[in-house]
N, C-alpha and C positions, 0 to 999 in steps of 0.2 A: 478635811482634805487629806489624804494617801501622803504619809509620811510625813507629817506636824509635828508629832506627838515627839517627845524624848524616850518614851517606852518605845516606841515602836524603832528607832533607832537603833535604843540599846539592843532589841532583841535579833533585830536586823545584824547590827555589828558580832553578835554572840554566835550566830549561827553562822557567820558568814567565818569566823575565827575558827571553829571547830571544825567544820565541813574542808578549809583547804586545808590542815594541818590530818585531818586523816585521806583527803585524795591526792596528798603529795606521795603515798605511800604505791597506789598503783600508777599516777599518773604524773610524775616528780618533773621538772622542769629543768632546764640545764646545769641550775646551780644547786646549792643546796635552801639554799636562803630564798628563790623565785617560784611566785607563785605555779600552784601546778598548770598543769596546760591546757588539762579539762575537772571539772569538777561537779560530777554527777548530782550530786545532793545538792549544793545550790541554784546550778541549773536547774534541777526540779523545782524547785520551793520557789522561784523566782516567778516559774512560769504558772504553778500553782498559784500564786498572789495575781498575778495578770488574771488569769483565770475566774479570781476571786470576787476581784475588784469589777470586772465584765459582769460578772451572774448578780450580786449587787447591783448594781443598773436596773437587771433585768427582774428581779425577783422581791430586791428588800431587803429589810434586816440590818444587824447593827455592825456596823463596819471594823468598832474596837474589838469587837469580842470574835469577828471573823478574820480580821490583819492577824491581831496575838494569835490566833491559832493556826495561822499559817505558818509563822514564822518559828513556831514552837513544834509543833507535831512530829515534828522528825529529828528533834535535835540528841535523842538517842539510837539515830540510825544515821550518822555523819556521812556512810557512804551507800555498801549494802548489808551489813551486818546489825544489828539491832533486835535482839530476843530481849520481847515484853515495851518494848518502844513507847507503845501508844500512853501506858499505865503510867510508865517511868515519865514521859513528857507532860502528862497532866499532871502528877505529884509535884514536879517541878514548875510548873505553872503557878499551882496552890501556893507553892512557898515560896516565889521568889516576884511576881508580877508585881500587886502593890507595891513593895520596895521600890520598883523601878517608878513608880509612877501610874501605874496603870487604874483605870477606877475600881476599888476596891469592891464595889457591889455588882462589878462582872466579870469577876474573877471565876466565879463558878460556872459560869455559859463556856469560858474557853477550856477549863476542866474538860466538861462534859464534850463539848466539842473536840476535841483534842485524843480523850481516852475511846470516844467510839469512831475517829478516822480512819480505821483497820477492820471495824466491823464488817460481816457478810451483807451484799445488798439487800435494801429492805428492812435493814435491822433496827433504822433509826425515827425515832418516833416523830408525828408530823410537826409538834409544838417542837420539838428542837430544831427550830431553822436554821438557825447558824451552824450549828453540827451536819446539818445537811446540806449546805452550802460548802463545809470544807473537805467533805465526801467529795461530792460533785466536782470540785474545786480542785480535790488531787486528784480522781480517778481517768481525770479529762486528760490531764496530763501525762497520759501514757496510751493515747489513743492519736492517730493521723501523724503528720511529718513529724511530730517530737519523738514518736517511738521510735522512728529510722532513725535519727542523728541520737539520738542517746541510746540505741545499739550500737552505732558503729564508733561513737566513741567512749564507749564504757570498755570494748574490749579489749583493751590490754591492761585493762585489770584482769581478765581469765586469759592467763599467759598458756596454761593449757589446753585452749583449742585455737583451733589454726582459721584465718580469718580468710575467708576468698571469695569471690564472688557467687558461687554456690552453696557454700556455707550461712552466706546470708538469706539467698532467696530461702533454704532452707529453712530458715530461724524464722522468716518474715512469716512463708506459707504456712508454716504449721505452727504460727498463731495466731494465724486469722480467726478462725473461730472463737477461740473465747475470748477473742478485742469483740469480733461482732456482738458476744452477749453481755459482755459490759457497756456496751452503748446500749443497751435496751435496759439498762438498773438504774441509771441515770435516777434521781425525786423528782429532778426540774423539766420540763419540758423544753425547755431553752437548752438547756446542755444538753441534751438528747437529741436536738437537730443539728445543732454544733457537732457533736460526734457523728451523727450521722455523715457531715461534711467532710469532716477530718479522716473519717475511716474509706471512704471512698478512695481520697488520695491513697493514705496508707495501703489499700488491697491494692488498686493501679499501680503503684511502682514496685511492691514485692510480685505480681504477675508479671509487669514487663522485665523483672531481672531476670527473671526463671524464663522468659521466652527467649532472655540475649546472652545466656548461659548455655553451654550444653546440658540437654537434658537427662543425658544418662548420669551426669555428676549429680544431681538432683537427688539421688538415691540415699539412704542413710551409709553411712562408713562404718 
């Protein structure tokens, strides 16, 4: 059952301690001491687990060695900075899971799983299903209505560019395409109809912004 385990807690509680202690920095809350007020990384990782736990259902595979590497894979990229990410959070896998409790003889599945979650599509071989579950599992999560709201509130963390409602349709429209070819890299067939779903929204409301914008702001600056 989804969050029994003490490891998965702990790893839960670990990532959830690092992620708002580095997004109080773009996105700081009234005080000093209160949570930030958005928190890009774990809203990720959150929706990646939802994600996870859905294709699971739908496809298999083993749930400890797919949770742990959700909650693990990005814990050296707390916000958006993280060079060598993938490497660094499977090393740290290696060394610290069993400790926690985890079973010691699938340790190596969330390794593996975890150091190829950054891979280019197609990269990850069919017998690593779990690895390709947590591909699938975060790539999903930056396709349809999650990409709009963690656009628009990631930025004021880039305090240098200026947010307007053309500004957006601009960011949306021109990247539509390479959201469209990430829904077609998908392993699963299941989350390639899902994205199918979720992108449709996505293009529909970055076209209807750009239709209730003027369109000569629409231009690059």
């Amino acid at each position: 059952m989804v969050g029994s385990a003490d490891w998965l807690s702990g790893v839960r509680e670990d990532m959830t301690v690092l992620s708002a202690s580095a997004a109080r920095e773009f996105w700081p809350g009234p005080a000093p001491s209160d949570p930030p007020y958005f928190n890009y990384r774990l809203e990720h990782v959150r929706q990646v687990e939802r994600n996870a736990v859905w294709l699971l259902d739908e496809v298999g595979g083993d749930e400890d060695i797919v949770l742990a590497s959700v909650w693990i894979h990005d814990r050296f990229q707390p916000q958006f900075d993280g060079k060598d990410h993938a490497a660094r959070a499977a090393a740290w896998a290696g060394d610290n899971l069993a400790g926690l409790g985890f079973p010691a003889h699938k340790v190596a599945g969330v390794c593996l799983a975890v150091a190829h979650h950054s891979d280019d599509p197609g990269a990850i071989p069919g017998e690593a299903k779990e690895a390709r579950i947590l591909w699938d599992a975060d790539k999903l999560a930056k396709v349809g209505p999650i990409e709009v709201v963690a656009f628009l509130c990631s930025a004021p963390a880039f305090a240098g560019e200026q947010l307007t409602s053309a500004s957006v349709a601009r960011h949306g429209l021109a990247n539509l395409t390479s959201c469209e070819a990430l829904v077609a890299s998908f392993y699963f067939e299941s989350t390639r109809q899902r994205a199918r779903e979720a992108f449709i929204v996505q293009r529909a409301f970055y076209e209807a912004l750009a239709r209730d914008v003027d369109r000569g702001s629409l231009q690059p600056e």
